[in-house]
N, C-alpha and C positions, 0 to 999 in steps of 0.2 A: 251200176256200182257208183256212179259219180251225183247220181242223186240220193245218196242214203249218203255222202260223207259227212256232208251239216249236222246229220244226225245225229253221230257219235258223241260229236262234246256235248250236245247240248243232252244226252242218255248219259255221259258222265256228270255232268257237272249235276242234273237232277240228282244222284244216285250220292254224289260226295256230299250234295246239301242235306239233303234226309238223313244222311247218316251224322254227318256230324251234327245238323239240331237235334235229331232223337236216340242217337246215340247205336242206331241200327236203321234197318228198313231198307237203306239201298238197293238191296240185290232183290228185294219184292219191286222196283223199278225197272230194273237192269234183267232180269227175267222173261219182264212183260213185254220189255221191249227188243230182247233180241229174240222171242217167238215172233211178233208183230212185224217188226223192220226186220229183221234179218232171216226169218224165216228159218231160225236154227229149230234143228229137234231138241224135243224138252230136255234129256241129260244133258245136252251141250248149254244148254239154256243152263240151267243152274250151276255146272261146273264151271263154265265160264263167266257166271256170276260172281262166285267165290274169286275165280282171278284177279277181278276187278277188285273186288268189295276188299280184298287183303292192303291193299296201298293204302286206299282211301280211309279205312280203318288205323292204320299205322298215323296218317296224318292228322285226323280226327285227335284220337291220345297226344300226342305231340302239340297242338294247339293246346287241350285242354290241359298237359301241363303246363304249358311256359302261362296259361292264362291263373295258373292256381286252382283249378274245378277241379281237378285230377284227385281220388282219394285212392292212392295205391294201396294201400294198409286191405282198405273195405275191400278192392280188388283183387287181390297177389292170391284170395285162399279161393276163390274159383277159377282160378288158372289154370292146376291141374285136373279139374271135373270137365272145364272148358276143352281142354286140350286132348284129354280121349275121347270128350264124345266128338269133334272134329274127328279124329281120326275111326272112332269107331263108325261114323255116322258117315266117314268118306269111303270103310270096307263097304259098308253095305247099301250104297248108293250104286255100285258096280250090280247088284244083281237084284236090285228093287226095279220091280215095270215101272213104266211112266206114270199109270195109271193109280198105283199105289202112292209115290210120289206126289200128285197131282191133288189126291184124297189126302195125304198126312200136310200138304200144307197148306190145304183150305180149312183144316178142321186146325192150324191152328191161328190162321187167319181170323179163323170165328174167335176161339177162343180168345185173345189177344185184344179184337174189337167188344169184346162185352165184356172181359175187365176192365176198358178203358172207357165204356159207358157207365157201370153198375159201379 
């Protein structure tokens, strides 16, 4: 246990940088790394990513307003699309195998890196 402590900030602080430069991405860090280092099973891997990822998320906004970037206007109208599918997408994370999980976010892994190629 004493040799993974170092780990942790240094799996937070990755996970707070990526998200606040790209605006997401963290918890595809934090993910990888409490499968890897901590040896959790995948649900816990990803729910316990969200744990994380909600702070850091909260401060990210909070920089980007008091910096001026912040366009809530463009923001505030997928709020509520954002906020069911969180919740819709947290009912059905209780009864999705791992292996379903595992497939829907590599496929949008792909997805995601060949818009940002093409």
């Amino acid at each position: 246990m004493r040799d993974r402590i170092w780990k942790w900030p240094l799996a937070g602080l990755a996970a707070g940088m990526v998200t606040g430069l790209f605006g997401g991405g963290g918890g595809l860090i934090l993910v990888t790394l409490f499968l890897r280092w901590l040896g959790l099973e995948e649900k816990r891997a990803f729910a316990s990513s969200v744990a994380v990822i909600f702070p850091i998320c909260l401060l990210s906004v909070a920089a980007s307003w008091f910096r001026g970037s912040l366009d809530l206007a463009a923001a505030l109208p997928y709020l509520a699309g954002g906020l069911a599918g969180g919740w819709l997408g947290g009912r059905l994370f209780s009864s999705a195998s791992p292996l379903f999980l595992r497939r829907c976010f590599a496929v949008f892994l792909i997805y995601g890196g060949l818009r940002w190629i093409l």
